[in-house]
C-alpha positions in Angstrom: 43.9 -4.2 -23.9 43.9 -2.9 -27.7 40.3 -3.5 -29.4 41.2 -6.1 -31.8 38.4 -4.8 -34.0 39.8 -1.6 -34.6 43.0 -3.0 -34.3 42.1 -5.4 -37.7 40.4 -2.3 -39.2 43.3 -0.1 -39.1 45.3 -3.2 -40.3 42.7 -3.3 -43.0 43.3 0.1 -44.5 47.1 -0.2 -44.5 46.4 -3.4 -46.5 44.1 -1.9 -49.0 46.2 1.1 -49.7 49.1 -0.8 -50.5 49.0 -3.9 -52.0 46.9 -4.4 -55.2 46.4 -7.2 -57.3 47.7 -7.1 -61.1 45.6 -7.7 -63.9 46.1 -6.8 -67.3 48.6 -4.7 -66.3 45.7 -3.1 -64.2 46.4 -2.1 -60.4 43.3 -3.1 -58.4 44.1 -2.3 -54.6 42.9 -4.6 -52.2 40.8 -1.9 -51.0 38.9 -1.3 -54.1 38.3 -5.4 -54.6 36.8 -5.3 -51.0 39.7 -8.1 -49.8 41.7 -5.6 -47.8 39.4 -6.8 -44.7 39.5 -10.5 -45.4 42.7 -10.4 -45.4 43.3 -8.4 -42.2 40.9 -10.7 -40.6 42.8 -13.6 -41.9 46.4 -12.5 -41.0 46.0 -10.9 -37.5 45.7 -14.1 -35.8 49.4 -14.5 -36.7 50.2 -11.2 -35.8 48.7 -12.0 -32.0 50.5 -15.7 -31.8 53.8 -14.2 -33.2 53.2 -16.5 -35.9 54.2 -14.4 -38.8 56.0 -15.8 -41.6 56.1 -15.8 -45.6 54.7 -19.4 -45.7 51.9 -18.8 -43.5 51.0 -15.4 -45.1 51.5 -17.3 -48.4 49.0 -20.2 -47.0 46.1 -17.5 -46.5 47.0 -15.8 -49.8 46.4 -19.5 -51.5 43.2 -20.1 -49.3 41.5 -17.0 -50.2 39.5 -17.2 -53.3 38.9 -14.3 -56.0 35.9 -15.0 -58.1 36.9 -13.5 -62.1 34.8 -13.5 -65.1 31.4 -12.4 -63.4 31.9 -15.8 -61.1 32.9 -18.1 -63.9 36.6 -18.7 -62.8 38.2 -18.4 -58.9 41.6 -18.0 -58.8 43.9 -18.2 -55.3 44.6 -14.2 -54.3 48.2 -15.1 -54.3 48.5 -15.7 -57.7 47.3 -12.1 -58.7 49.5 -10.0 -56.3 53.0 -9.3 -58.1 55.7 -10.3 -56.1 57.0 -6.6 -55.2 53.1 -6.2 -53.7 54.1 -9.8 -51.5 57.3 -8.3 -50.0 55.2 -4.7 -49.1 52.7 -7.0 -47.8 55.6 -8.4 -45.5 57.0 -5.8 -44.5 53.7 -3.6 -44.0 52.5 -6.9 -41.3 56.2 -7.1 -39.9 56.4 -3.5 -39.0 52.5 -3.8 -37.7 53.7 -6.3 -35.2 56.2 -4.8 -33.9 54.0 -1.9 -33.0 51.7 -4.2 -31.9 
């Protein structure tokens, strides 16, 4: 049986290098805003329960939180990852399963 700690790691670093968060027209990879793992942790469940769908990746995107403005404001994650970034997301977690 795989090590579902590594297993989310790895899963981790494909996050991070791919999808990024727009701001300003500023590309801030989920890597470099330290929510590539949070991410990972969230979505692997539904990788393991075949439970992988837009809504439910779209539910975790809402649910996870991004403190802006040194903590002033919090807006959902979903709302600062440009589409495109949604559908790599996707198909990054898609392809993952199926190697799973």
């Amino acid at each position: 049986m795989a090590n579902p700690t590594a297993e989310i790691e790895q899963l981790a670093a494909e996050i991070g290098d791919k999808v990024y968060m727009d701001i300003a027209k500023w590309h801030l990879y989920l890597s470099d805003a330290q929510l590539h793992t949070v991410v990972a942790q969230r979505v692997y469940p539904l990788l393991e329960d075949n439970q992988l769908n837009e809504d439910n990746v779209m539910q975790i995107l809402q649910e996870i939180a991004v403190k802006i403005g040194g903590g002033k404001r919090e807006l959902p994650l979903a709302e600062l990852i440009p589409m495109h970034c949604q559908v790599d997301l996707m198909d990054l977690l898609e392809e993952y399963q199926r190697n799973l």
